[in-house]
Each structure stands twice: as C-alpha cells, then as structure tokens.
C-alpha positions in Angstrom: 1.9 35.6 -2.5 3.2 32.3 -1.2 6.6 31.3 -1.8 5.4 28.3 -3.5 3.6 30.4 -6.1 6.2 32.7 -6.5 8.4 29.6 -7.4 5.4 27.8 -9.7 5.9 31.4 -11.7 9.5 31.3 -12.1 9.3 27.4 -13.1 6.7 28.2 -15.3 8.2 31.5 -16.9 11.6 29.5 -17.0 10.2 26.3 -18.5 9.2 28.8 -22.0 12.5 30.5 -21.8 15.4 29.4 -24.2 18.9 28.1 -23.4 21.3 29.0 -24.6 23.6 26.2 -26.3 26.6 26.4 -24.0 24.1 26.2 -21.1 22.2 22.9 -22.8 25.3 21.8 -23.5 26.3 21.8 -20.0 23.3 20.6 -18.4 23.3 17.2 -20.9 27.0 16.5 -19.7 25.9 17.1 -16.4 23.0 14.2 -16.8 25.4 11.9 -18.3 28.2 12.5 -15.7 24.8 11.9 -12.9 24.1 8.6 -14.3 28.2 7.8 -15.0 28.4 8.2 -10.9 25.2 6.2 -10.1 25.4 3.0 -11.7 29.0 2.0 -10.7 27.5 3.0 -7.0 24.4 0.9 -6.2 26.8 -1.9 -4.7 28.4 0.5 -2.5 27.7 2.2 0.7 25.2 3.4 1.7 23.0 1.8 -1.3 23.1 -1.5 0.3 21.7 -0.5 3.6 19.6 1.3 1.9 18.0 -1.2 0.1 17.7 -3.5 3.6 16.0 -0.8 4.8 13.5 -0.3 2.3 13.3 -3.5 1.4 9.4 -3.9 2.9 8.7 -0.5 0.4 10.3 -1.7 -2.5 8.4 -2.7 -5.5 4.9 -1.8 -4.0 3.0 1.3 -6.2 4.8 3.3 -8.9 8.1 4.5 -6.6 11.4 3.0 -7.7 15.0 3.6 -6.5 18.2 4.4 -8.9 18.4 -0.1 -7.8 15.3 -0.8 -9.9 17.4 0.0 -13.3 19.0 -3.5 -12.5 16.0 -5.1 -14.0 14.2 -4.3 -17.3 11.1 -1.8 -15.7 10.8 -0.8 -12.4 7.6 -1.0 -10.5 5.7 2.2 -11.8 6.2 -0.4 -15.2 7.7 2.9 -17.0 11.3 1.6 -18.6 14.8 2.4 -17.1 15.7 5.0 -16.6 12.5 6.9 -16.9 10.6 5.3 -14.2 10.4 8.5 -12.0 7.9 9.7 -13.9 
C-alpha cells in the first residue's frame, strides 16, 4: 500500500469519527485565532512582496490568496473567506 492510501484511509476513517467537545472546542478557537493573525498581517512582510511577486498570477482561474478577502469575492467567485474551495 502506498503512503498516500494509507493516509486517504485514515482521513477517511477520521472524517466519520466524533470529537470530542473539548477537542472541537479547541480546533474552532484555533480557526478564529488563524484568521485573528492573518488579517492584521497582509500589509506586512513578507505579504507585500508576495503579492509583487504574484502579481502576473493573481486573479486569473479560481486560486486566491489570504489578500483577495480585501474585496467582496475572490476570483474562484466563492465569498470571503471560503474562496479556497
């Protein structure tokens, strides 16, 4: 078995598993404390150079950066801040 299906297994297995509340708990003040960090840092370094770099990628197909939530949608035309999907 590859290690990729080994880990599609455990993903899968894991995705039908239940938390427990003190686990869910933590993982939904983990994703708030993610995006509490993010926002205040896309006019920091390194997410302007980023940016300049990228600049010829951005907005073409469905990728977006954390930098697309400044505007309504992002490319992919899902809304902030589900346009990784």
């Amino acid at each position: 078995m590859h290690a990729t299906e080994t880990f599609a297994r455990y993903a899968t297995e894991f995705r039908q598993a239940r938390l427990d509340d003190e686990v869910l708990h933590h993982a939904k003040r983990a994703v708030i404390d993610w995006h509490a960090a993010l926002f205040p840092g896309l006019d920091v370094a390194p997410m302007p150079q980023l940016r300049a770099l990228l600049a010829d990628d951005l907005g073409r197909g469905r990728s977006c950066t954390a930098a697309s939530a400044l505007r309504p949608t992002c490319p992919s035309g899902w809304p902030m801040p589900t346009c990784a999907r």
